[in-house]
C-alpha positions in Angstrom: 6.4 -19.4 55.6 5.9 -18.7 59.2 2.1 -19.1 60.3 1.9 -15.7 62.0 3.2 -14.0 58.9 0.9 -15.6 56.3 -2.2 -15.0 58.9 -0.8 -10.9 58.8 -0.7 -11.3 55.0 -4.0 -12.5 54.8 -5.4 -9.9 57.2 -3.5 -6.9 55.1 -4.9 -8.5 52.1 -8.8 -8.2 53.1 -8.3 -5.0 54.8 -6.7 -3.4 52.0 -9.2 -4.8 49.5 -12.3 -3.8 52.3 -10.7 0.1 52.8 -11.3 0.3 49.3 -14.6 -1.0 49.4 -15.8 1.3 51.9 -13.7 4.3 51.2 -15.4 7.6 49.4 -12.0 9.6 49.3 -9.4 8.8 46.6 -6.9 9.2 49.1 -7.7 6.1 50.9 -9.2 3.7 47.9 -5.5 4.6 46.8 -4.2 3.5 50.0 -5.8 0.5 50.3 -5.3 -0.6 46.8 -1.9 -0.4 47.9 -2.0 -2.2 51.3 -3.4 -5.0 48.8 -0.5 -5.2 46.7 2.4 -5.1 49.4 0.6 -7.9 51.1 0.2 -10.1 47.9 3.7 -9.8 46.9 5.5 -12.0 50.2 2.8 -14.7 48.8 3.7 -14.3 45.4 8.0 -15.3 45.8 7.0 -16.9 48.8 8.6 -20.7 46.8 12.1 -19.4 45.7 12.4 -20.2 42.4 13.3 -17.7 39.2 9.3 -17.9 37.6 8.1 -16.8 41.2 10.6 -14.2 41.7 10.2 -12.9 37.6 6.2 -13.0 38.6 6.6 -11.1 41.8 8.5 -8.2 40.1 6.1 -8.2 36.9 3.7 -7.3 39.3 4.7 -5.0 41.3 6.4 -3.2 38.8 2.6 -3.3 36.6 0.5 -2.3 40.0 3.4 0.4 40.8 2.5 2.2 37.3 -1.3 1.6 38.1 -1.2 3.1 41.3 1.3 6.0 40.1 -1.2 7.0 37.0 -4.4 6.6 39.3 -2.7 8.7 42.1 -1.7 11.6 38.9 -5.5 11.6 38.1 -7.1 12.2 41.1 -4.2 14.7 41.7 -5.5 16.4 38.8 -9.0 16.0 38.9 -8.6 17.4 42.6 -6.5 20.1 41.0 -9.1 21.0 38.4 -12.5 20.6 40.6 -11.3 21.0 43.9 -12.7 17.3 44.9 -11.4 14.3 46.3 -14.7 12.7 46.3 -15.0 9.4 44.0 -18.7 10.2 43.0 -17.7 13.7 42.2 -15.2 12.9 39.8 -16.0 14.7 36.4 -13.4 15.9 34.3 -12.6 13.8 31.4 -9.1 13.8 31.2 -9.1 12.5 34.8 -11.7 10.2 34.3 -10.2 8.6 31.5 -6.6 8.1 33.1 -8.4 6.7 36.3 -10.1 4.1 33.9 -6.9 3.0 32.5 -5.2 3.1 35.2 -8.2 0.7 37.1 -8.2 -1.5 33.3 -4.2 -2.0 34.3 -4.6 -3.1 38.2 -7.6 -5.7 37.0 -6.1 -7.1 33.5 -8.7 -6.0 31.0 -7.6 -5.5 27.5 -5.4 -3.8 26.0 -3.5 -3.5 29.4 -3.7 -7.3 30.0 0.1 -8.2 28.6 0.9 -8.9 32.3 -1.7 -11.5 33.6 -1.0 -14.6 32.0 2.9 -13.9 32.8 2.5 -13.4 36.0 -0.4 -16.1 37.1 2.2 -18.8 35.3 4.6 -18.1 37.5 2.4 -18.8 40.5 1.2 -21.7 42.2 -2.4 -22.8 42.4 -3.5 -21.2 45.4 -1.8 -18.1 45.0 -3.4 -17.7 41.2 -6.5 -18.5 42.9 -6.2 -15.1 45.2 -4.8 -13.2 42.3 -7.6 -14.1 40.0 -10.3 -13.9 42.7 -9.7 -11.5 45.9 -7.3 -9.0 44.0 -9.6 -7.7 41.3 -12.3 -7.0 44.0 -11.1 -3.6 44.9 -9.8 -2.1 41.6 -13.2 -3.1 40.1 -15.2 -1.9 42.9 -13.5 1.9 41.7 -14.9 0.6 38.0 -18.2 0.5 38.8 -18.3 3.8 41.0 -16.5 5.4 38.1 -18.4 4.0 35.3 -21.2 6.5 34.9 -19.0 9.3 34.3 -16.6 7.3 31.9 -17.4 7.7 28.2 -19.5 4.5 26.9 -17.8 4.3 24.1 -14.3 3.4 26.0 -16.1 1.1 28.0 -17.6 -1.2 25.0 -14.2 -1.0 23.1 -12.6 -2.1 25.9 -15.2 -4.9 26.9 -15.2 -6.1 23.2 -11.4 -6.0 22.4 -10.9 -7.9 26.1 -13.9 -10.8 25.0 -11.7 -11.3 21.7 -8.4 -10.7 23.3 -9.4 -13.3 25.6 -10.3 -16.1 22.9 -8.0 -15.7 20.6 -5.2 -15.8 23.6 -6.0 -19.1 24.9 -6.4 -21.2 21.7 -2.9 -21.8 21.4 -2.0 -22.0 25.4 -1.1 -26.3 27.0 -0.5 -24.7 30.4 -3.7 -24.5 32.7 -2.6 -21.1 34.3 -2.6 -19.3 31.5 -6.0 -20.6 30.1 -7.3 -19.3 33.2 -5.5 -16.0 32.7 -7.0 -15.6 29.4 -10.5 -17.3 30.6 -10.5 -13.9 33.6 -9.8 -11.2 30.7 -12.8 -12.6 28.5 -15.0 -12.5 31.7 -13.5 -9.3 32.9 -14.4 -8.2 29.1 -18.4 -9.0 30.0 -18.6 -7.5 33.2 -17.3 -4.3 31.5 -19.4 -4.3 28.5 -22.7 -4.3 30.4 -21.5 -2.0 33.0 -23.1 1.4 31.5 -26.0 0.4 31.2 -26.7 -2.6 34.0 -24.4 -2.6 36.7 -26.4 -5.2 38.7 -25.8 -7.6 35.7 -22.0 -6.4 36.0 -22.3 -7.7 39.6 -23.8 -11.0 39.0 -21.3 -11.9 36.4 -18.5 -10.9 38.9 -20.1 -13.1 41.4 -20.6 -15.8 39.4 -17.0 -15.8 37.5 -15.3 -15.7 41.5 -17.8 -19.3 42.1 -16.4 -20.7 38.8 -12.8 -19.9 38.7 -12.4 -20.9 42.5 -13.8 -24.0 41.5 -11.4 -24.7 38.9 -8.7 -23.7 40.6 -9.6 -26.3 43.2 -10.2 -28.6 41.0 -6.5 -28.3 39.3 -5.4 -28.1 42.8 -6.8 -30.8 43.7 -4.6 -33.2 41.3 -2.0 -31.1 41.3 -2.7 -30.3 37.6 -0.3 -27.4 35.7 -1.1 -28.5 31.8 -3.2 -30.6 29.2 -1.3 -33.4 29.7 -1.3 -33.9 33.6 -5.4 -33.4 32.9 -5.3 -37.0 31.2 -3.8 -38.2 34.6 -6.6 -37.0 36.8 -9.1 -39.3 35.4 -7.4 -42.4 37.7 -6.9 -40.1 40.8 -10.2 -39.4 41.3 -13.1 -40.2 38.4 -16.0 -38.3 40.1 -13.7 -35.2 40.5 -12.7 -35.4 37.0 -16.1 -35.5 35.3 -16.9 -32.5 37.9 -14.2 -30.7 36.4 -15.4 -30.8 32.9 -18.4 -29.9 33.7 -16.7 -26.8 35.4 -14.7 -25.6 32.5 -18.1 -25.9 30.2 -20.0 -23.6 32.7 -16.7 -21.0 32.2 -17.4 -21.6 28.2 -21.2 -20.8 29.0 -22.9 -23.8 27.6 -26.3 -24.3 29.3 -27.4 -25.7 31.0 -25.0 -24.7 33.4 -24.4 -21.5 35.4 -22.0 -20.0 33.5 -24.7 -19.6 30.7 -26.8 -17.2 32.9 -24.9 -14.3 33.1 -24.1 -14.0 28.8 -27.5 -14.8 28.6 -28.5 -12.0 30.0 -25.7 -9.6 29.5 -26.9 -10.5 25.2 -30.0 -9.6 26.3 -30.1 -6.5 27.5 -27.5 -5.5 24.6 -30.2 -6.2 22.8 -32.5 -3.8 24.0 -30.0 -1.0 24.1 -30.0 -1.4 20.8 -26.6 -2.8 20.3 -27.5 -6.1 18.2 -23.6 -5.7 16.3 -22.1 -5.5 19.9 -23.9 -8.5 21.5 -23.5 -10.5 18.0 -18.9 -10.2 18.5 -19.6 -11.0 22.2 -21.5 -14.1 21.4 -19.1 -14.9 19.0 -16.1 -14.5 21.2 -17.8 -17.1 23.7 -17.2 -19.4 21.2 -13.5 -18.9 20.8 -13.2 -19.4 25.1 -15.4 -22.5 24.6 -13.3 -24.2 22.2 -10.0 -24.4 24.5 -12.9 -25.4 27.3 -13.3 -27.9 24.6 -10.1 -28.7 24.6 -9.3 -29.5 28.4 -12.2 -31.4 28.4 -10.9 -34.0 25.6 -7.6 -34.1 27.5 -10.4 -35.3 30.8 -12.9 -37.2 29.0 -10.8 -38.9 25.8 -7.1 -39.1 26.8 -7.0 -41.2 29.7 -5.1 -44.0 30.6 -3.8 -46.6 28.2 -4.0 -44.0 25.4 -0.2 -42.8 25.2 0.9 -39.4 27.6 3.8 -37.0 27.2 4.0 -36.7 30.9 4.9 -39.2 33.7 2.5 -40.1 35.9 2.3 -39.3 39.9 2.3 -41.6 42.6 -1.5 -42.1 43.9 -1.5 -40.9 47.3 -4.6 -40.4 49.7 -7.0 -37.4 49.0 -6.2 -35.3 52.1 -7.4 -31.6 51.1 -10.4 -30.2 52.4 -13.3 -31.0 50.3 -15.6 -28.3 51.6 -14.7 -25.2 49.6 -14.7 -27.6 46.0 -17.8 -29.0 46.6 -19.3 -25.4 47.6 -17.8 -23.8 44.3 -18.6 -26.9 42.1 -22.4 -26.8 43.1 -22.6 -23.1 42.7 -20.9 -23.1 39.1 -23.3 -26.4 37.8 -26.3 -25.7 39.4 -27.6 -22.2 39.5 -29.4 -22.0 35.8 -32.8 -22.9 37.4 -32.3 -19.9 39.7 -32.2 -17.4 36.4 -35.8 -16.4 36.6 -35.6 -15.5 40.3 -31.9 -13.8 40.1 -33.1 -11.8 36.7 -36.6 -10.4 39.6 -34.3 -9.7 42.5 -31.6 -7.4 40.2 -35.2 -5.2 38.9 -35.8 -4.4 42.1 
């Protein structure tokens, strides 16, 4: 792709996703949700081949219904209420089509069907965006919306995506597709807490963009696309490997890594809102993601060379990607459990 057109892809992508941020109208969070998907989609079928193509069309045909349901609700709650204003939005009808609508854009359960087809057809880097930057803006709308949205909806659809989420990637060899499954569990968290601590909602999205750019990296790294190649890695680069393990355990949650700090506290507070049979699924969910965690890691740790592979191995060349924004994300997703005490002070303030 020519260099001046990825760097105007790149720019459309964070202005789209930063009109949405900023924007109060419906009008333009609308517009710039769209700006966001138009510039994702060159990226997307960028590498001519069928899965790329079949991914790009999935998803613009899955963001064009989005978009078309969340421009028919505001329509109507405009039409009803005579406002245009996101924080005055009040009607239920409305508010529960702009939810879907939202729960359709960002893959949370049951409107999920889409993800893992489309990240598998994508390469590394461009999964990486899709799973990262692209669900910044549609949740942004989530958690502006969330107080007027019936609780009820949100914890159904927080609990189905956390089991939707295990269950999915048990079964799944390709890396991609774990992940897929791995963002709509997480996605499933951040949406459970949401009515009733949105700063928790924001630390677990925080901390799932560190973790999932770092395995990304990490698969990128070795050019990795499913269990098998994993078993490979392990003579490319031994320090990377372990690093990597110890990435997908902070995903699973298992302290005492970072990605124990957010369920920690997102069981907690369920907890205190009274909603021990809620936080009791959740937690058991977790442990559905951690066994295919689990999993990768065997392929890391117990199935490396001479034990006998289903793959053919790569040629070893020289370690010529950047290192900087690995080592960045690996460090934030293994280290930032001692931090919990301070994190859980500044979010009460």
């Amino acid at each position: 792709m020519n260099p001046f057109v990825l760097a105007i892809l790149l720019f459309s992508l964070g202005l789209g996703t930063m009109l949405t941020l900023t924007s109060s109208h419906w009008l333009l969070a609308w517009m710039g949700l769209e700006i966001n998907t138009l510039a994702i989609l060159p990226l997307m079928a960028r590498h001519h081949h069928p899965r790329a193509v079949e991914a790009a069309t999935k998803y613009f045909l899955t963001q064009a219904t989005g978009a078309a349901v969340l421009l028919f609700a505001t329509t109507t709650n405009a039409w009803l209420l005579g406002e245009w204003d996101i924080y005055q939005l009040s009607h239920p009808i409305a508010t529960t089509m702009i939810m879907l609508a939202l729960a359709l854009k960002v893959g949370l359960a049951p409107l999920h069907f889409w993800l893992p087809e489309v990240l598998q057809g994508l390469d590394l880097t461009t999964g990486l965006i899709l799973s990262t930057w692209q669900k910044l803006g549609p949740f942004a709308l989530i958690i502006q919306v969330a107080p007027t949205v019936n609780p009820s909806l949100l914890v159904s659809m927080g609990v189905l995506s956390t089991l939707i989420g295990g269950w999915g990637g048990l079964n799944q060899t390709l890396l991609r597709k774990i992940l897929a499954y791995s963002s709509i569990a997480h996605l499933g968290w951040m949406v459970l807490i949401l009515q009733f601590a949105p700063s928790l909602t924001l630390l677990s999205l925080t901390l799932y963009l560190v973790m999932t750019s770092a395995a990304f990296l990490s698969f990128k790294s070795y050019t990795a696309t499913n269990i098998n190649f994993m078993a490979l890695s392990w003579t490319k680069s031994p320090a990377l490997a372990a690093l990597t393990a110890l990435i997908l355990l902070s995903l699973g949650g298992l302290p005492p890594l970072t990605g124990f700090m957010p369920k920690w506290l997102i069981l907690q507070e369920l907890t205190k809102q009274g909603l021990p049979l809620t936080a009791t699924v959740a937690a058991m969910s977790a442990l559905l993601s951690l066994y295919f965690y689990l999993r990768l890691c065997y392929a890391l740790s117990f199935m490396a060379s001479p034990s006998t592979l289903n793959s053919s191995s790569t040629w070893r060349l020289s370690f010529t990607q950047p290192t900087l924004p690995l080592s960045t994300a690996t460090m934030g997703a293994l280290a930032l459990l001692p931090l919990t005490p301070a994190i859980a002070a500044f979010l009460t303030i």
